[in-house]
C-alpha positions in Angstrom: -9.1 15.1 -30.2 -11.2 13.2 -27.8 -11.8 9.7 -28.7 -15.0 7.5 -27.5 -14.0 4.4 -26.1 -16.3 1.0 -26.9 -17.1 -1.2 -24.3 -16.9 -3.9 -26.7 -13.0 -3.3 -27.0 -12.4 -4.0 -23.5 -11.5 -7.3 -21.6 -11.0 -8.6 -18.1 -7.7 -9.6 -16.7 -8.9 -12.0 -13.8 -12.7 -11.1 -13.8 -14.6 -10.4 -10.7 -17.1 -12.2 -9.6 -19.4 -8.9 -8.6 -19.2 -6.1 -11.0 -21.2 -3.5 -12.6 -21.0 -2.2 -15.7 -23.3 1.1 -16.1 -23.0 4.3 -18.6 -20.4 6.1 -17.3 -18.7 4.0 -14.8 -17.8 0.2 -13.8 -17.9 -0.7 -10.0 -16.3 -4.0 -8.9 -16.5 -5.8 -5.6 -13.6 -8.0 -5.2 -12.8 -10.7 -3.7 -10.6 -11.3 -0.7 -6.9 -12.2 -1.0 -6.7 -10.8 -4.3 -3.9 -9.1 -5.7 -1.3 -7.9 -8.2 2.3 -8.7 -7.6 5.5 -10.3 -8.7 8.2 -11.9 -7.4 9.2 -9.5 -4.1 12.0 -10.6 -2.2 10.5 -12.6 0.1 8.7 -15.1 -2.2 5.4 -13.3 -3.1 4.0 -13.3 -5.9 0.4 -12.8 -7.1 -1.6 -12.2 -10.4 -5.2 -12.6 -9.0 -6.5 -8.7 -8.8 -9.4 -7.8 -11.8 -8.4 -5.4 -14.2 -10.6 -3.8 -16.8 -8.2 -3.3 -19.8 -8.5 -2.2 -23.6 -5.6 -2.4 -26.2 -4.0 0.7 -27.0 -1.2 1.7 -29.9 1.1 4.7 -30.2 0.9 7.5 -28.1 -1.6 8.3 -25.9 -3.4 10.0 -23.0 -6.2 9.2 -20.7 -8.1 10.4 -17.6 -9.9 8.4 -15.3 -11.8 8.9 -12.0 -11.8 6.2 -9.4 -13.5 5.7 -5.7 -12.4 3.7 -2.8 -15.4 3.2 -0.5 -14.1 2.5 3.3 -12.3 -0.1 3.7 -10.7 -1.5 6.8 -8.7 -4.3 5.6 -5.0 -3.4 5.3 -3.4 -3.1 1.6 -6.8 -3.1 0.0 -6.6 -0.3 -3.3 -8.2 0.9 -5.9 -6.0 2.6 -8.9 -5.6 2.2 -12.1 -3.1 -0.6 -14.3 -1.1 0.2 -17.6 -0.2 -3.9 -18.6 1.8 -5.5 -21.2 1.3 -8.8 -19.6 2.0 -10.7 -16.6 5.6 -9.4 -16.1 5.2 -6.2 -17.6 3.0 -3.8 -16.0 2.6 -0.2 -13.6 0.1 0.5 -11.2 -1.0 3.4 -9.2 -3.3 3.4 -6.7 -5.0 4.1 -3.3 -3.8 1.5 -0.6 -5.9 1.7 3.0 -3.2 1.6 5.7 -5.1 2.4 8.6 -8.4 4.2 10.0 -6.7 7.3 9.9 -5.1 7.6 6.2 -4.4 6.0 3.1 -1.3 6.2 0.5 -1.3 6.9 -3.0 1.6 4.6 -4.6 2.8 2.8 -7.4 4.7 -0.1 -8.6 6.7 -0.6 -11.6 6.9 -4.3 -13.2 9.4 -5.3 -15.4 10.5 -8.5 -16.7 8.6 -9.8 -13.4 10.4 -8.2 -11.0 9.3 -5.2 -9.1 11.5 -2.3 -10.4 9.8 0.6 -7.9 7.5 0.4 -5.2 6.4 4.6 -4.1 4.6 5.8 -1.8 3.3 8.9 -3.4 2.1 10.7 -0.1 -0.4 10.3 2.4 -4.6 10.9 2.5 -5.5 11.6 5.5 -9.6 12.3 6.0 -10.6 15.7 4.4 -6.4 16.4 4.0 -3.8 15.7 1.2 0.0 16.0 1.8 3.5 14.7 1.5 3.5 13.5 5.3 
């Protein structure tokens, strides 16, 4: 059973300065030096990145379609965020790596501390693979 989500429901984490909100989509232009991370070994840390988030209890499934326009500044993604709070959270996404491809990955937060960090596999231009 497909249920209709309300916009009402939903709140930022860190809202954007640019964004647009239209029937069937949300665009966001962020700003530089933003970013979703905690506590790496060497001292980073970060919980700056916008997140577009709605409570959700039980079980459940979702889809969701996201677009990266180019980007040429190293590390910049686009993905989607499952958070509990600041030291509990997963994210997937695109991450620009160079001109010539990008990498789908993830990270895995728990407790604060980075439990997995994966790049999924490589996009090149007009190619998907595993490397």
């Amino acid at each position: 059973m497909e249920t209709k989500l309300k916009l009402s429901e939903f709140f930022w984490l860190n809202q954007p300065k640019r964004f647009l909100i239209e029937k069937r989509s949300l665009s966001i232009l962020t700003e530089p030096e933003t970013d979703l991370w905690q506590r790496t070994y060497y001292g980073f840390s970060a919980l700056s990145a916008p997140a577009f988030l709605i409570p959700v209890a039980g079980d459940f499934t979702f889809s969701v379609k996201t677009e990266f326009d180019a980007s040429s500044f190293l590390y910049d993604q686009c993905g989607i965020l499952m958070y509990i709070d600041n030291e509990n959270w997963v994210k997937v996404s695109v991450e620009y790596e160079n001109k010539k491809f990008s990498r789908l990955g993830s990270v895995v937060t728990n407790l604060g501390f980075p439990i997995g960090q994966l790049p999924i596999f490589r996009l090149e231009f007009g190619k998907c693979g595993t490397d």
